[in-house]
MMTF fields as JSON, N, C-alpha, C and O atoms, coordinates in Angstrom:
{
  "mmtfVersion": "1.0.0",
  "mmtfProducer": "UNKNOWN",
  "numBonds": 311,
  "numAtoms": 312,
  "numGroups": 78,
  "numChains": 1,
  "numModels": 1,
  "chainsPerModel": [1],
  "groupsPerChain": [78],
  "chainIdList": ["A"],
  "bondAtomList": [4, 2, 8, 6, 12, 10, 16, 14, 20, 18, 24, 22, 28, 26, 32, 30, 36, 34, 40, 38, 44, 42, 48, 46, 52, 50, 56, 54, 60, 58, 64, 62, 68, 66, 72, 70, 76, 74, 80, 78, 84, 82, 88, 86, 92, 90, 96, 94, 100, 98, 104, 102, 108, 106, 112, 110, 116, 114, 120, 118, 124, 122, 128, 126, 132, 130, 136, 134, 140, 138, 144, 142, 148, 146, 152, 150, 156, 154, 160, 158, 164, 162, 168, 166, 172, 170, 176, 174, 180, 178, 184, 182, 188, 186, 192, 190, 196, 194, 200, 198, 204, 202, 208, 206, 212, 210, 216, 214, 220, 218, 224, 222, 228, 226, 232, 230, 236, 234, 240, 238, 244, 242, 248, 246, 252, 250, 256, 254, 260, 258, 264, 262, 268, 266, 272, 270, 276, 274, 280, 278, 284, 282, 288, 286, 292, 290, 296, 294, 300, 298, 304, 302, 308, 306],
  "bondOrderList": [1, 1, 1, 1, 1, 1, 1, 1, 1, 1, 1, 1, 1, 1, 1, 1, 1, 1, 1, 1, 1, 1, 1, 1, 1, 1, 1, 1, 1, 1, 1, 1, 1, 1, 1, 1, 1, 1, 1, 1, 1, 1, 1, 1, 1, 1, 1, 1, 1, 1, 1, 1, 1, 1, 1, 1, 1, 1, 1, 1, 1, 1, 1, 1, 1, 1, 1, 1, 1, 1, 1, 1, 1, 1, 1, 1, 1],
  "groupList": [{"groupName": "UNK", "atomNameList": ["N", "CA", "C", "O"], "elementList": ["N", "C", "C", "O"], "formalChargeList": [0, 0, 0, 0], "bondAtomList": [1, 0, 2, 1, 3, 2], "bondOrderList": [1, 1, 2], "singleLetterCode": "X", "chemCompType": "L-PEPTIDE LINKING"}],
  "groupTypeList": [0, 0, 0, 0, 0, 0, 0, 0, 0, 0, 0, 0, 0, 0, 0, 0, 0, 0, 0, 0, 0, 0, 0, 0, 0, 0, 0, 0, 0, 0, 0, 0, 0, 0, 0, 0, 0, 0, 0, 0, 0, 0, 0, 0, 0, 0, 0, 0, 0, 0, 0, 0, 0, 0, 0, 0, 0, 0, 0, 0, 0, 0, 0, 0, 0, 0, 0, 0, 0, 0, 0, 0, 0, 0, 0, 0, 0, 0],
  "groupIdList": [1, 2, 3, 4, 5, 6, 7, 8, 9, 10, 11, 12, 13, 14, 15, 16, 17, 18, 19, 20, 21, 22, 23, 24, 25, 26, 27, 28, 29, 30, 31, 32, 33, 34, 35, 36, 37, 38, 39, 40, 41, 42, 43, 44, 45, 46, 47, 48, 49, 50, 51, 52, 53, 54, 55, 56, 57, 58, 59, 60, 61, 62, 63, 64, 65, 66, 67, 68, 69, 70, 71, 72, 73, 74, 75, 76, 77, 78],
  "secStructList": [7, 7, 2, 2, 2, 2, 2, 2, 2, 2, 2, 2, 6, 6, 7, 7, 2, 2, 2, 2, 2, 2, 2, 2, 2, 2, 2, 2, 2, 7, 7, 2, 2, 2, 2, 2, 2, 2, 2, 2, 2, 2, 2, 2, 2, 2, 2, 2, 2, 2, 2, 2, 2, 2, 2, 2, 2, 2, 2, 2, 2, 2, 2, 2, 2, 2, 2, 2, 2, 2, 2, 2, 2, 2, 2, 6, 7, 7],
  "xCoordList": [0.855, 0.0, 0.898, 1.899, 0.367, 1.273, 0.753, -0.248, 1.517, 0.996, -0.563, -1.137, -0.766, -1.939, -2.814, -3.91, -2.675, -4.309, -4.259, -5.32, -3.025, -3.672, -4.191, -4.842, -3.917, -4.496, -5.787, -6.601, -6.252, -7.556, -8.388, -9.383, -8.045, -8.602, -8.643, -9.678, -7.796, -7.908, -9.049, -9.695, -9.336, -10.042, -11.555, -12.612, -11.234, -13.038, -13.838, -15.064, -12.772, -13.145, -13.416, -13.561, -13.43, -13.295, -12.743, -13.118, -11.371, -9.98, -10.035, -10.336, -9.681, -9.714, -8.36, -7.495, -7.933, -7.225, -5.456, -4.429, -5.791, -4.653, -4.025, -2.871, -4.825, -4.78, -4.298, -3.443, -5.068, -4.39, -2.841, -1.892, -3.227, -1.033, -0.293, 0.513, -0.71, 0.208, 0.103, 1.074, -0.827, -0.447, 0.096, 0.779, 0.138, 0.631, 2.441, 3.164, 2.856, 4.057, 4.707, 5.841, 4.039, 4.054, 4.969, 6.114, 3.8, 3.845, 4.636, 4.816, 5.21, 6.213, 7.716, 8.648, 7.793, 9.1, 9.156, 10.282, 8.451, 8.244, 8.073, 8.46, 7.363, 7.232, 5.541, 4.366, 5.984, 4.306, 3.659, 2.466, 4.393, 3.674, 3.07, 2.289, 3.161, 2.897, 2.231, 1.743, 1.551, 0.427, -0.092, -1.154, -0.002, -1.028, -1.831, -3.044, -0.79, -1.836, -2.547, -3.021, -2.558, -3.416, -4.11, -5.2, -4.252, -5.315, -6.341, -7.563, -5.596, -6.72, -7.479, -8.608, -7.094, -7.781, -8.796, -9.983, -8.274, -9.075, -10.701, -11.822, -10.332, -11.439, -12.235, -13.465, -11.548, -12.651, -13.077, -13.743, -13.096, -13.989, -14.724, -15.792, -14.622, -15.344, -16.456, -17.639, -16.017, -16.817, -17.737, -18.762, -17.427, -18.163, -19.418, -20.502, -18.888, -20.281, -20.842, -22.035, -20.376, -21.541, -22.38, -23.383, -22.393, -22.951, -23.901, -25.098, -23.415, -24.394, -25.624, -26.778, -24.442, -26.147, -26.933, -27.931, -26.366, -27.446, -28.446, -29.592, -28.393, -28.705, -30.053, -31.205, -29.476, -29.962, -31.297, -32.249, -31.485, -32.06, -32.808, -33.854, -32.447, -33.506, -34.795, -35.901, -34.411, -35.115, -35.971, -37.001, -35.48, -36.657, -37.345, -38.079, -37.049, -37.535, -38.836, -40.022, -38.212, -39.319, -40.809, -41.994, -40.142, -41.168, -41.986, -43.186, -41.556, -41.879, -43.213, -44.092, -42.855, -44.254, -45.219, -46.229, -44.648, -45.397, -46.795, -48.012, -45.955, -46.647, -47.706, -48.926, -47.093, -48.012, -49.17, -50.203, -49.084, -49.789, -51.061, -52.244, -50.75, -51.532, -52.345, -53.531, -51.926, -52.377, -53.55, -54.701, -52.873, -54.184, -55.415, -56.517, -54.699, -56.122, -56.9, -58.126, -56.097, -57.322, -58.092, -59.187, -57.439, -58.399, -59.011, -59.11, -59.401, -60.535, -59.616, -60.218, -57.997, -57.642, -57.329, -57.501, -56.802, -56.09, -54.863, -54.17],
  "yCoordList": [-1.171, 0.0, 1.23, 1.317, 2.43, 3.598, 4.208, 3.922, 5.42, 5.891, 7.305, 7.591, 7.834, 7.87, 7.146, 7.618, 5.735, 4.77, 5.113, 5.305, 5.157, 4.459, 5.773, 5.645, 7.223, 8.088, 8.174, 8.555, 7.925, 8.092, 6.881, 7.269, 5.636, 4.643, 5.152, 4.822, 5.751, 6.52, 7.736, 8.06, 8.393, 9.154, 8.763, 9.302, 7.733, 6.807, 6.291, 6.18, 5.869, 5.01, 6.402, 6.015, 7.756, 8.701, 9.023, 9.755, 8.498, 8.663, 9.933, 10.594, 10.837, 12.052, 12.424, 11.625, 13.681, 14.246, 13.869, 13.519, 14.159, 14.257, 12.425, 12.066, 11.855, 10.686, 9.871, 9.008, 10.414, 10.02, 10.359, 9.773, 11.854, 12.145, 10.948, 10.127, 11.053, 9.846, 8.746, 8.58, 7.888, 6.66, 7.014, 6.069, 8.245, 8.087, 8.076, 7.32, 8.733, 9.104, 7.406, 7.058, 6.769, 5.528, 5.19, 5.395, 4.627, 4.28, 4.775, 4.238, 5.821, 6.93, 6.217, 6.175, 5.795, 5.495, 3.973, 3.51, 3.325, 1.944, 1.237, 0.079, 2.055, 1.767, 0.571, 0.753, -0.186, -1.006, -1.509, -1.406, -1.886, -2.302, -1.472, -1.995, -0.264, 1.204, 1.495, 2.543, 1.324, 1.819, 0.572, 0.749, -0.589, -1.545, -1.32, -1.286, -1.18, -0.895, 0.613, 0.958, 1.491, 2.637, 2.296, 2.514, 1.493, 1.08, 0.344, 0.443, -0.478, -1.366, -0.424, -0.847, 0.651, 1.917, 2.395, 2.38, 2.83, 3.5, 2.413, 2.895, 0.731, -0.292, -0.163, -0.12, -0.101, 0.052, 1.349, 1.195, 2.41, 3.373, 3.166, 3.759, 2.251, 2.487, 1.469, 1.714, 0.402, -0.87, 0.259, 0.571, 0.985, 1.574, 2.009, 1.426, 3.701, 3.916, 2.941, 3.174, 1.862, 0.702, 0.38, -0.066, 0.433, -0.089, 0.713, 0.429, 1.8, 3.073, 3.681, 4.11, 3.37, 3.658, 1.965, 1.795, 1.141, 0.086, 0.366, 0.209, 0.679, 1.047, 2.055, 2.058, 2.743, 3.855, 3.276, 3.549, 2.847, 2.118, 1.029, 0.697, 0.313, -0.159, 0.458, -0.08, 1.8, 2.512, 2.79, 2.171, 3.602, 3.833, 2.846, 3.017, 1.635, 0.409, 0.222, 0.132, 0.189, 0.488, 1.728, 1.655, 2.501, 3.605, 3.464, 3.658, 3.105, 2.564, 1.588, 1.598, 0.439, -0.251, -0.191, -0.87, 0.981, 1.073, 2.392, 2.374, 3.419, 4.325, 3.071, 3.239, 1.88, 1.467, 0.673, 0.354, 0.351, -0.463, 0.883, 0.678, 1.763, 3.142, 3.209, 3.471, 3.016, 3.315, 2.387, 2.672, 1.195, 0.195, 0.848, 1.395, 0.516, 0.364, 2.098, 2.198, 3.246, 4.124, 3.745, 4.246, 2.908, 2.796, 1.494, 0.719, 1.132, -0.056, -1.717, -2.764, -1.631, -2.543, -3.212, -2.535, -4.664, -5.133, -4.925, -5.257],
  "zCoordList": [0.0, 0.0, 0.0, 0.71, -1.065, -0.453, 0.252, 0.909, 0.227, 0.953, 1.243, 2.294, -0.107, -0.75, -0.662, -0.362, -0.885, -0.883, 0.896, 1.49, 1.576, 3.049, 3.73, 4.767, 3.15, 3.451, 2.959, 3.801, 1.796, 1.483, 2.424, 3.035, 2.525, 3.081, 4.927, 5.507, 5.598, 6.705, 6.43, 7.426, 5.247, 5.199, 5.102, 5.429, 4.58, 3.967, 5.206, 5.186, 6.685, 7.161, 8.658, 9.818, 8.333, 9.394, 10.085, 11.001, 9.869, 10.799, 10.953, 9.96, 12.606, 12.638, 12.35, 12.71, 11.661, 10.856, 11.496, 10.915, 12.958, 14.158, 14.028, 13.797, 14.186, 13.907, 12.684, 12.489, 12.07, 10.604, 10.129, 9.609, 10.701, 10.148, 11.02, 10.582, 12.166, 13.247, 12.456, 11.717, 12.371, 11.635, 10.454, 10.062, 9.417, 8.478, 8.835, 8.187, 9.61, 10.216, 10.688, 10.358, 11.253, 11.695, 10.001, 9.599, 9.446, 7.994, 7.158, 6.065, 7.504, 7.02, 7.465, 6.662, 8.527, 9.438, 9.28, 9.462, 9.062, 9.17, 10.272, 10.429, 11.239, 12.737, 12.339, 12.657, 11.815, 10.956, 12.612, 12.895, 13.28, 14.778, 15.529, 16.324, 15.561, 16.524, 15.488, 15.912, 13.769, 13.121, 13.064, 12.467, 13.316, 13.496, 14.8, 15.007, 15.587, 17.061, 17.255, 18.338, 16.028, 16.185, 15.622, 16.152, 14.128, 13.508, 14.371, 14.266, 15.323, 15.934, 17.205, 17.457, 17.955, 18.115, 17.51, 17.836, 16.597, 14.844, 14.602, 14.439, 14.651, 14.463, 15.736, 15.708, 16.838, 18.207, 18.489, 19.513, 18.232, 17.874, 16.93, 17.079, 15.454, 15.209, 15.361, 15.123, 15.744, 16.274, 16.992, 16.385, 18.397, 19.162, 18.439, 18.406, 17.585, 16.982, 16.057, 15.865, 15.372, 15.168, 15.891, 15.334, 17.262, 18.124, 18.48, 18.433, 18.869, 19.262, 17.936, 17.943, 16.785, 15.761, 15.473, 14.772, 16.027, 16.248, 17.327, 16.905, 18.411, 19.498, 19.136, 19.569, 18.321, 17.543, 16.976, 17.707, 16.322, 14.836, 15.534, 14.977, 16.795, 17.411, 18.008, 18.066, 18.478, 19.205, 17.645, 17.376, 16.9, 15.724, 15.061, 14.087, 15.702, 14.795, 15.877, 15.56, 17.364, 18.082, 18.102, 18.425, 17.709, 17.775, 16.597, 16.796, 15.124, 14.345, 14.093, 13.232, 15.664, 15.477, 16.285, 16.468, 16.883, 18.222, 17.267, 17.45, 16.26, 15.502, 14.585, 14.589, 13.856, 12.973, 13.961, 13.372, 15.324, 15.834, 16.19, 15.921, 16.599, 16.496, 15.502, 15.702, 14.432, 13.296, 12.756, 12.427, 12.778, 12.463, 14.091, 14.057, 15.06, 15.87, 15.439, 15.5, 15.058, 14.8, 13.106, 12.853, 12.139, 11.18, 11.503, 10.551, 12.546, 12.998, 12.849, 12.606, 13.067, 12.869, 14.037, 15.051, 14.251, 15.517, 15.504, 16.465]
}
């Protein structure tokens, strides 16, 4: 990888800016162990907000049937 793809691919995946120069600097020096272990940082943040907009998306999935169950019982449904 150069170092272009791994900046755009840091960019795609929301790496914050501060972050990104560091691992690129890593990647720069050939320190590949000290930018593997920021990358795996980089994956558990973003694992995190996976989680939190799941979290997310349940709740509207909830409100969701809780609105259509509303709905049938006011047009005469069960």
């Amino acid at each position: 990888m150069d170092r272009k793809k791994l900046k755009q691919c840091l960019s795609d995946i929301g790496c914050k800016e501060d972050a990104s120069e560091y691992i690129l600097r890593r990647f720069e020096s050939g320190s590949m162990e000290d930018m593997f272990q920021l990358l795996k940082r980089e994956r558990c943040r973003i694992m995190d907000e996976y989680h939190e907009c799941g979290k997310k998306l349940d709740c509207m999935d909830f409100i969701l049937r809780e609105c259509e169950k509303e709905i049938k019982i006011k047009n005469g449904g069960v």
